[in-house]
N, C-alpha and C positions, 0 to 999 in steps of 0.2 A: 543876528542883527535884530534887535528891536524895532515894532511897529508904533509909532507916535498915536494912539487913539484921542488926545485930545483935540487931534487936527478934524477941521471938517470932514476931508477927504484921509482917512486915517493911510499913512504910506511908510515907506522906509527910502526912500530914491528920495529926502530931502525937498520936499513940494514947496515947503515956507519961503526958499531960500528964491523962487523962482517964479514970481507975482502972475508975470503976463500967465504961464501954464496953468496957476492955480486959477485964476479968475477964468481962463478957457474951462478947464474943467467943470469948476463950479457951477457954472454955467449950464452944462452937459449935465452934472448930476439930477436935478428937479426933473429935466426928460425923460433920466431911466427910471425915477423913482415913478415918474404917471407910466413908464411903460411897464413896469412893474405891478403897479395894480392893478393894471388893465389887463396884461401878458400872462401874468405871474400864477401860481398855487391858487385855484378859485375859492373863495368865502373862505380864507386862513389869516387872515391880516391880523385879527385879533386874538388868534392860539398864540399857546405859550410854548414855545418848541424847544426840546433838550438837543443844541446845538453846537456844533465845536467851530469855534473859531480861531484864526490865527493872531495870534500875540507878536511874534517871532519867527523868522524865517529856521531858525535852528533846530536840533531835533527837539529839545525842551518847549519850542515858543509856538512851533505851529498848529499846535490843538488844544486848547483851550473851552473846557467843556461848562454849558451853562442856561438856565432856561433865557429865552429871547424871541422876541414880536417879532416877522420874519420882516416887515418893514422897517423895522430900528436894526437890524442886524447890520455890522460895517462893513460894507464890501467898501473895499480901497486897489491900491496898490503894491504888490509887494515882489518884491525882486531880492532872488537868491543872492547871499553872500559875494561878489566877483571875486576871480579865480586870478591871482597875481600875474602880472604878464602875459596873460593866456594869448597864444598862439591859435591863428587858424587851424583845423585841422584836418584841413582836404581840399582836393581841388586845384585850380590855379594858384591862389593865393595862398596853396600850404605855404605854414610856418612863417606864416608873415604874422604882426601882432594883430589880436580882432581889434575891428575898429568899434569905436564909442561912439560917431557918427555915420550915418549909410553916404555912399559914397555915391557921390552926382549918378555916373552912371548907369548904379543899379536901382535909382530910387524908385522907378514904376513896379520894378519888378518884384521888389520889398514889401511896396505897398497893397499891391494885388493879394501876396502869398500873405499878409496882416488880416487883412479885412478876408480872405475867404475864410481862415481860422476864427475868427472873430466872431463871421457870420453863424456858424455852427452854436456858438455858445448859447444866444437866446433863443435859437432855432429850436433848439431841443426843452428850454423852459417851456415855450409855446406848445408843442407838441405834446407835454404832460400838465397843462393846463386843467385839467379836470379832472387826474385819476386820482386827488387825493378826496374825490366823492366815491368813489367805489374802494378804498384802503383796505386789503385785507388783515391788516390789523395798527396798533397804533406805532407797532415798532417799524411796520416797513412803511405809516406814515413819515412815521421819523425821518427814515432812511431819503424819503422821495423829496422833502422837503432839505435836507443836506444836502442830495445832488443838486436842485434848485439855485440853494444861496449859493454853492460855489460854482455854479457854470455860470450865474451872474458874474461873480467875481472876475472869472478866465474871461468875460467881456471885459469890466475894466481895466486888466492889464493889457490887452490888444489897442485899446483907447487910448488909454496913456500911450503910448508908442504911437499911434496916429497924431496927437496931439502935439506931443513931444519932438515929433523928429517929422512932420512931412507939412507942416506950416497950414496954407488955407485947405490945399488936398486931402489932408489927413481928416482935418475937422470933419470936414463937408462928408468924408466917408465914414466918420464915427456917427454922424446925423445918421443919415441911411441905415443902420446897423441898426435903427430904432424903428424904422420907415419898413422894414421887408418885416413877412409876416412869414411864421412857416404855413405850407398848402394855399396861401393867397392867390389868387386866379392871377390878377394884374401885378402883384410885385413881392413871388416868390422869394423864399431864400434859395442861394445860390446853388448850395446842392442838393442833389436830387433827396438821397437819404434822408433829409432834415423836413421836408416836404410832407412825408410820410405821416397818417395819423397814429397816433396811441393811446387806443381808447380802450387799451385793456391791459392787468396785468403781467399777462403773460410777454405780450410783445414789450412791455418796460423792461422787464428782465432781460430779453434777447438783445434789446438796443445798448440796455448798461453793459452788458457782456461782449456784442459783438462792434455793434458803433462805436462804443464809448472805447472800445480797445482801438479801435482803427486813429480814435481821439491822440490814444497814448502814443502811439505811433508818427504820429504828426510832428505831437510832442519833441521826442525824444530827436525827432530827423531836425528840428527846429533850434531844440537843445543846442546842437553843431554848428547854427549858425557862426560867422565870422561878424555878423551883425551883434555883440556885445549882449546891449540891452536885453536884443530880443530873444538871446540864449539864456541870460537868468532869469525875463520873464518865464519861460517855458519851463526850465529846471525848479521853479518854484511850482509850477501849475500841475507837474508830474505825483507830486507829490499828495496832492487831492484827488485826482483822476484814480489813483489805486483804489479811492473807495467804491467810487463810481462801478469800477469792476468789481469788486468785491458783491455789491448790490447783488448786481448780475448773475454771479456763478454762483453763490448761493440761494440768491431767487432761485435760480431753475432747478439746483439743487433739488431745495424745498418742494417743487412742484413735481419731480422725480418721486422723490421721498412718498407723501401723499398719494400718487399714483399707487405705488407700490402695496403701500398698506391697503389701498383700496381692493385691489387685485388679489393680496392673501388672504383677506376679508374674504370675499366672493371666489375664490376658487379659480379664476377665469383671466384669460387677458381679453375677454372680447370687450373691442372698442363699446360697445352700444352696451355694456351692460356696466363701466366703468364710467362711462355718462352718464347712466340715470342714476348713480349712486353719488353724484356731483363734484369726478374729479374728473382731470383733463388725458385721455388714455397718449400712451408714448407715441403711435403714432403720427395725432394730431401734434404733438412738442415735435415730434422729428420737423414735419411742415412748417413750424414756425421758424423753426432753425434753420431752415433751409431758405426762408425768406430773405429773413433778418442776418445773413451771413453772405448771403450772395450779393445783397444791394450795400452792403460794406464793404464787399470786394470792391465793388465798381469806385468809393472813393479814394482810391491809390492811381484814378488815372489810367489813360492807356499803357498797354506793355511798352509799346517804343513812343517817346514824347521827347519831341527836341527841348520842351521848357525845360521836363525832368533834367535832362543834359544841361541845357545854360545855368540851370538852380543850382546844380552840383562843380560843373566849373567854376560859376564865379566865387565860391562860397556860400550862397545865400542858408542852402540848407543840404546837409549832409545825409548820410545813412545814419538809423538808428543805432546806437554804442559802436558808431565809429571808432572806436580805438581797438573795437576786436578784429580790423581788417590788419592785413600787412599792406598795400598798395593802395595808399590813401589820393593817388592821385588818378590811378586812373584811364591814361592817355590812351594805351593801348589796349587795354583788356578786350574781351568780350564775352556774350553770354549768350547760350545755346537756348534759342524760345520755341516755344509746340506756336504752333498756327494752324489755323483750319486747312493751310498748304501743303503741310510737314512744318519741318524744323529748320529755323533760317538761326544765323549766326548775324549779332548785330550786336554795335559798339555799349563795352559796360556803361557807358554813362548814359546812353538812350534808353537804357534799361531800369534804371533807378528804380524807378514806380514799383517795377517788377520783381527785383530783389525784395525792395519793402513789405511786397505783397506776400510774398512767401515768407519771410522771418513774421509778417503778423498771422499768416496761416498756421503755424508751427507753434505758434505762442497762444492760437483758439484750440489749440489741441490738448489740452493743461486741463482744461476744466472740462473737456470732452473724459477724458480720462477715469475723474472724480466720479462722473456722474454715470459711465457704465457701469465703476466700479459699485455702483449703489445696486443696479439694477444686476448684478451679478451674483452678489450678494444674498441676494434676495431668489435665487434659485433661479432666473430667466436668462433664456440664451439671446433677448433683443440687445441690438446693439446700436444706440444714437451715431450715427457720420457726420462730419462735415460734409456735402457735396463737394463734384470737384468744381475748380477754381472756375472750370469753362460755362459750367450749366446759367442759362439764365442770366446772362452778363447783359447790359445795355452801353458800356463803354469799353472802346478797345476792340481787336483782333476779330475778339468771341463773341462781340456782337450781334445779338438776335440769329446766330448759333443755335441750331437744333439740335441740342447736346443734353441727354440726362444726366443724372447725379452722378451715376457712376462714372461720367465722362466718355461716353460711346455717343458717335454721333448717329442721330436719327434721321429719318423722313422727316421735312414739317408738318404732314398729317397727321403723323403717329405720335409726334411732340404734343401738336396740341391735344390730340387728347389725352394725354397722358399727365397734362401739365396737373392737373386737380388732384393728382394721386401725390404730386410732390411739393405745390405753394397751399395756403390755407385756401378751403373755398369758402363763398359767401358761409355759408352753413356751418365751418370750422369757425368763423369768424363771430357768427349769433353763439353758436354754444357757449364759447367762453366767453364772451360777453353777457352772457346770460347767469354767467356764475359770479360776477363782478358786482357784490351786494357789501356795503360798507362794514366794518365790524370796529369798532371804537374803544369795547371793555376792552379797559387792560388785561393782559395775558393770554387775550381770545384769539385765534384767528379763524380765517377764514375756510370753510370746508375744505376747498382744494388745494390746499397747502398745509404742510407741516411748519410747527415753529419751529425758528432758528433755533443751534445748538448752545448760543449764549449771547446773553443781552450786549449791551451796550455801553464803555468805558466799567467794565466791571459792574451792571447794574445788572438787574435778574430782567427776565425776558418781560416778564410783567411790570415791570418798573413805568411810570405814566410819562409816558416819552413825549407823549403832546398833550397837552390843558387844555381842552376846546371851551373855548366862550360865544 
């Protein structure tokens, strides 16, 4: 399906057709464009950015590659192809047809689970607000300013659906979505993770890798809705989110990579002699890992949550590739959970969260893989972990849990001191911060990273991915 670019608000959901919506929207746009340069990629308005844009919801239309002013770029509307007659497909209302409307009943509960998804999208612009002044080079400029425009975008498709289906409610919470700040004292974003600062490369890569997967995950559990719209908004959003990961696992990749060579360089794995030589030793990457993956565990929610249950009966939102269960409904199942008690047995659908949490733990382990595989390679027997699920949780069961990485539980004297051996400390934190010096030639990067394996839509690595003016 083709995207209309002559329209103000460029869409494929037919806007023209539907005055009152467009003038609401219209409206709403001027507010994200001032939130935008107030929010947005700091001192970039006037680069020239080699950016892909969607044309087309179809596999030919949705990347469309081209230089563009990150202000003129057209963030719109765009909504996957609908799937003929589609049926619900879980829950109470299996097999009934999805609705095109939210139905009275659910409508608070639509709206909550819109605007938290929502909330997340400019949350994470705010958050990388400044690191295209430290770029380690103009390609993973590139990259940072792509995930930019389109987590802008994944805002206005939650907007439209505010706008579109929940009348003065919807609006008033698409305001606010402009109104929260992330890390603001008085009017935070909603979840914790988005909160967070990232004021440094390393941790952007952890976030597009391990946040931005827990992203896809929402996604795809959203994809399921019975709620129509809000399933092809998602099924279109899926499909930019891969890059977002991609960022990520090749970031770290890359910083792996450079590690290494540093190390056969010097002879040595010792940390302190792998810093002064200005790469970032494995170690300190384990700790950042271990940050940036545990407080993205926390946003799957608690293990047993009666919401996750009402989301999943009524329809609202399903499991992620719902079609690879056999028992889509659910009623009597159950699942066997660890507790700081033992193991209690409690009904599948309070467990939702939980299931989700483990198919996204299983899916961070992909790119865990990759990256020892480097480090193996390279003649060393360290091996990067996940920690387990329990260590360092602030939502749920496992809550402020005295549990290390390995998942043994401790003393809390012996946690806390031990906590600095496993999250970054302040001093982890200045180091690589202290490596975070801008690098703008093309084909340059940055000491503590290796370049990517290849450029960009078939362009070579040095290819001038941003014009700076």
């Amino acid at each position: 399906m083709s995207i209309n670019y002559s329209e103000k608000i460029p869409n494929n959901v037919d806007l023209a057709n539907d005055r009152k919506l467009q003038r609401a929207l219209e409206h709403w746009q001027p507010r994200f464009l001032t939130w935008w340069q107030e929010q947005g990629p700091r001192d970039s308005s006037s680069d020239d950015v080699y950016l892909r844009t969607a044309v087309g919801v179809d596999a030919q239309g949705w990347a469309s590659y081209g230089y563009v002013k990150m202000p003129d770029y057209r963030w719109g509307i765009f909504l996957a192809d609908p799937i003929a007659d589609r049926k619900i497909g879980f829950g109470d209302h299996y097999g009934e047809p999805a609705w095109q409307q939210v139905p009275g009943e659910l409508r608070s509960q639509f709206r909550r689970i819109i605007v938290t998804q929502g909330d997340t999208e400019p949350a994470s612009v705010e958050q990388q607000h400044l690191l295209g002044l430290t770029c380690p080079s103009l390609y993973d400029l590139r990259n940072l300013f792509q995930v930019n425009v389109e987590e802008g975008r994944h805002l206005w498709a939650m907007v439209y659906l505010l706008h579109g289906y929940f009348g003065r409610d919807g609006r008033e919470e698409a305001e606010q979505l402009l109104a929260r700040h992330s890390g603001d004292r008085d009017n935070p974003r909603i979840l914790g993770t988005f909160n967070e600062p990232i004021s440094d490369w390393l941790s952007f890569f952890m976030f597009t890798y391990f946040t931005d997967r827990d992203g896809k995950f929402q996604l795809k559990s959203l994809a399921e809705s019975g709620f129509d719209p809000l399933a092809r908004t998602c099924r279109f959003m899926l499909t930019e989110e891969a890059h977002h990961m991609f960022v990520g696992e090749t970031g770290v990749g890359r910083v792996v990579r450079r590690t290494l060579e540093v190390m056969k360089e010097l002879g040595t794995d010792d940390p302190a002699a792998i810093r002064a030589h200005g790469a970032v030793d494995l170690a300190t990457i384990q700790r950042y890992l271990n940050f940036w993956f545990t407080s993205s565990l926390d946003l799957f929610g608690s293990e047993v949550s009666s919401n996750a249950a009402s989301s999943f009966a009524s329809g609202i939102k399903g499991r992620p590739d719902e079609d690879r269960y056999e028992d889509h409904v659910c009623a009597d199942a159950t699942l066997e959970l660890e507790t700081p008690d033992g193991t209690e047995s409690v009904s599948l659908r309070n467990a939702m969260n939980e299931v989700m949490r483990d198919a996204y733990i299983k899916d961070c382990e992909i790119g865990l893989k990759r990256w020892n595989m480097q480090i193996k390679r390279a003649g060393y027997d360290i091996v990067l972990r996940l920690p387990s699920k329990h260590f360092c949780r602030s939502i749920g069961a496992w809550a402020g849990v005295p549990v290390d990485p390995e998942g043994k539980l401790l003393d809390q004297q012996d946690y806390d001191q031990r906590l600095a051996d496993w999250l970054p400390s302040e001093s982890d934190r200045a180091f690589v911060h202290s490596l975070m010096q801008r690098v703008v030639e093309p084909g340059k990067m940055a000491g503590w990273t290796a370049p990517p394996d290849r450029g960009i839509n078939k362009h070579p690595v040095d290819y001038e991915y941003v014009r700076l003016h």
